[in-house]
N, C-alpha and C positions, 0 to 999 in steps of 0.2 A: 520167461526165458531166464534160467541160471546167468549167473556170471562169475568167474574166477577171477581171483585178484592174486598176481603174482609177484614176487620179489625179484630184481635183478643185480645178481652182484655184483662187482665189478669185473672178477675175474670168474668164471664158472657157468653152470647151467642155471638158467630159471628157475628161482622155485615154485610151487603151486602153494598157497597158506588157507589153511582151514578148510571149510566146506562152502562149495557153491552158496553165494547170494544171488535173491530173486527181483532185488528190486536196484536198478540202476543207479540210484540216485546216494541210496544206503552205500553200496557199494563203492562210489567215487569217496564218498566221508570217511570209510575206514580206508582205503586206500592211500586220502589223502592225510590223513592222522599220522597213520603208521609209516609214511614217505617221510614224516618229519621226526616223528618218533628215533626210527631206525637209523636215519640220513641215508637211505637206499632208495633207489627208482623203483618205486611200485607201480604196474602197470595194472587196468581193469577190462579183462577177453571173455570175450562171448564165449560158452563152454563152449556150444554146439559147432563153432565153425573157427573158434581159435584168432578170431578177428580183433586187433588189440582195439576198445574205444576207448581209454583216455591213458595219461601218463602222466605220472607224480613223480618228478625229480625235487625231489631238496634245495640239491648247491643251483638251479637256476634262477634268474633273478626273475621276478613278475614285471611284463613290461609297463610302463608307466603311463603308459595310455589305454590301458585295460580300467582305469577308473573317471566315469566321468559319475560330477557328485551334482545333485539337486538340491537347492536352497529355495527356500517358502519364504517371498516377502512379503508381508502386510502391508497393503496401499488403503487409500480412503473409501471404500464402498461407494458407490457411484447412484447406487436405486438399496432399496430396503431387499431384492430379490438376491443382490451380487454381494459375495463374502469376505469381498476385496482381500483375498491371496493369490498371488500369482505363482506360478511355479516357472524359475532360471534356471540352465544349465552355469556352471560356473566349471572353472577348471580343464 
């Protein structure tokens, strides 16, 4: 399934940029490049039904609870089988 990735100005109509991409995921990476690139809202729509699925704004902040980080602590191995690393959420 194509997807189009559009430009929205502030004042005027959408633009459509280049030629349908096929793979979703490619898609959201130029989309989101070019959102910072440009400092414009790039948005990424389904060609065939014009359905917006994501949105790249620039000036919005990322919320700060969007990152939870994983830290590896080494403890003492307990048997010769266990690797004594555990995995914590922190943050």
């Amino acid at each position: 399934m194509p997807y189009v990735l559009q430009e929205l100005p502030e004042n005027g109509e959408p633009k459509t940029l280049g030629e349908p991409v096929h793979d979703l995921i490619v898609a959201k990476v130029i989309a989101s490049r070019r959102a910072v690139r440009t400092n414009c809202v790039t948005i990424v729509a389904d060609s065939a039904t014009g359905q917006e699925l994501a949105r790249f704004d620039p000036t919005a902040a990322a919320p700060k609870a969007s990152v939870t980080r994983m830290r590896a602590d080494a403890i003492p191995a307990k048997t010769e089988s266990d690797s004594g690393i555990s995995i914590k959420k922190s943050g």
